[in-house]
C-alpha positions, 0 to 999 in steps of 0.5 A, spaced: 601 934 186 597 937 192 589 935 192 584 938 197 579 934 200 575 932 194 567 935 194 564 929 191 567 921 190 563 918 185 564 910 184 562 905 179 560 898 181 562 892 179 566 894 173 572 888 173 570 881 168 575 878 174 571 880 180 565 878 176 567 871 174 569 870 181 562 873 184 559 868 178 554 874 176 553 878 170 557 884 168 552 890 168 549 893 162 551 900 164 556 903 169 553 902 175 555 909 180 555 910 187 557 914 192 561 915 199 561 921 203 567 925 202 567 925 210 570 918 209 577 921 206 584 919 210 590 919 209 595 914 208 598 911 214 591 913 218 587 907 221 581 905 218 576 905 224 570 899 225 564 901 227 563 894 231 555 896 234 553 897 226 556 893 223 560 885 222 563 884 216 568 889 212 572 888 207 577 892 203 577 893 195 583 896 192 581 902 187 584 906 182 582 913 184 581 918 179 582 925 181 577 931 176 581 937 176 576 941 172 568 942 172 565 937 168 559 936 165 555 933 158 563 931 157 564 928 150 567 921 152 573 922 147 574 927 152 572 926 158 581 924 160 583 931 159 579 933 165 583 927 169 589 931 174 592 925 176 591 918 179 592 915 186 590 908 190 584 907 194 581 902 199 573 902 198 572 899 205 564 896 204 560 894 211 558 888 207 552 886 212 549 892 211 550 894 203 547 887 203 541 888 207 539 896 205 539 895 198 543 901 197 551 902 198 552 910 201 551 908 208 556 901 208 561 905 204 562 912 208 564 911 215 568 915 217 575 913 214 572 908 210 575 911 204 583 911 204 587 915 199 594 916 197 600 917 199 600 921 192 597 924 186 600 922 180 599 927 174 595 924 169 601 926 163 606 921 168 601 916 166 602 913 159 596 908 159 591 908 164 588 902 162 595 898 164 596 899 172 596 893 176 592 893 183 594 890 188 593 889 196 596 886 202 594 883 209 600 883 213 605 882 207 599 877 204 596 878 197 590 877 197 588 882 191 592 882 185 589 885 178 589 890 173 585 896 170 585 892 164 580 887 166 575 893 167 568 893 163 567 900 162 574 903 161 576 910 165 573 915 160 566 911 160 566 911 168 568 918 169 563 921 165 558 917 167 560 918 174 561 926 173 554 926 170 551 923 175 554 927 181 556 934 177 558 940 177 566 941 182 572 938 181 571 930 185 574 924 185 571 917 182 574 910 181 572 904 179 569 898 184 574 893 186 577 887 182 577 880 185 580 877 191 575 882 196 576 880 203 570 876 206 569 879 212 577 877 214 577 884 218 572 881 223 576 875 224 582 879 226 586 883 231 590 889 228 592 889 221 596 892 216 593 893 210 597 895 203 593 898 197 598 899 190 598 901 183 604 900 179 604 901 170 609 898 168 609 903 162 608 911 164 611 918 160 617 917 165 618 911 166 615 906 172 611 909 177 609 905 184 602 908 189 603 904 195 599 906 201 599 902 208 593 902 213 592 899 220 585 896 223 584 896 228 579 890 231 576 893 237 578 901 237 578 905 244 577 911 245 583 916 246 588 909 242 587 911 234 590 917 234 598 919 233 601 914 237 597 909 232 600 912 226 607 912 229 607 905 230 605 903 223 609 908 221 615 904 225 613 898 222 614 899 215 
């Protein structure tokens, strides 16, 4: 399935009980919804760049991205699924420091590409059961993220109806704010890394399904050192 740059990406925070039970905090009453600036979109493969003047502390979250094909609005909640298209991985890459410090999130988490997406777009009718996908990232080859759809409080239809309701009108993509196991700022601490986001079901329309999205991160980004040769390396790696 071949998506566009989306015009909007809505987000729900702290949508998982394991992530909240890790954080020791309490689950919302209501889904919390934010947004990241569409500018922050790249492909898979592609290396998420570290503002170093603006920011010490970066952190990945895998997501579930919900692709919105349709124009959704004052959607029943019985029906906000049938204007899903498809389902593909994110990483919500965050500037902990500053989301922390200005006490709104769009800043922290839209620099440009903080919002990995891909490789693919599964189409929503090859998902039998949305609320059963694992969600996992690796840091060179080390998993540090592990859990599941399951594990959300407000299931997919609540956040996207609440996500398009906040941000209506065109076709967008949304996901759901990341399970436990968030980074704690180990980018800083690192030189270049491999990041490795995937969601996998075990039980689709035709049988088992696998996302898998590598990034690099670059510690000290130079000019002119991120661009094709960066990716070729990355993708020689694999």
């Amino acid at each position: 399935m071949r998506v566009e740059r989306p015009g909007k990406i809505a987000a729900i925070g702290l949508n998982y009980l394991d992530h909240i039970r890790e954080a020791e905090l309490e689950p919302p009453p209501k889904p919390l919804v934010f947004a990241k600036f569409p500018s922050s979109v790249i492909g898979d493969g592609e290396p998420i760049r570290i503002p170093r003047a603006q920011t010490e502390r970066v952190d990945w979250e895998v997501e579930l991205a919900v692709v919105i094909g349709e124009r959704m609005r004052d959607v029943d909640p019985d029906a906000a699924l049938d204007y899903v298209a498809g389902y593909t991985v994110a990483n919500d890459v965050s500037a902990r420091d500053l989301q922390f410090s200005e006490g709104q999130w769009t800043r922290a988490k839209s620099f440009d590409s903080f919002c990995p997406l891909g490789p693919v777009v599964v189409a929503a009718a090859e998902i039998a059961d949305p609320q059963a996908l694992s969600l996992l990232t690796r840091v060179n080859g080390e998993l540090v993220q592990d859990s599941s759809t399951a594990e959300m409080v407000f299931r997919l239809a609540s956040c996207s109806r609440s996500a398009r309701a906040a941000l209506p009108s065109s076709p967008a993509t949304s996901s759901s704010r990341a399970p436990r196991g968030v980074a704690a700022s180990s980018w800083t601490r690192r030189g270049r890394c491999a990041v490795a986001t995937s969601s996998k079901s075990r039980s689709t329309a035709s049988g088992p399904c696998a996302i898998l999205s590598r990034k690099w991160v670059e510690r000290r980004p130079r000019a002119g050192t991120l661009g094709a040769a960066r990716r070729g390396r990355a993708g020689r790696r694999r």
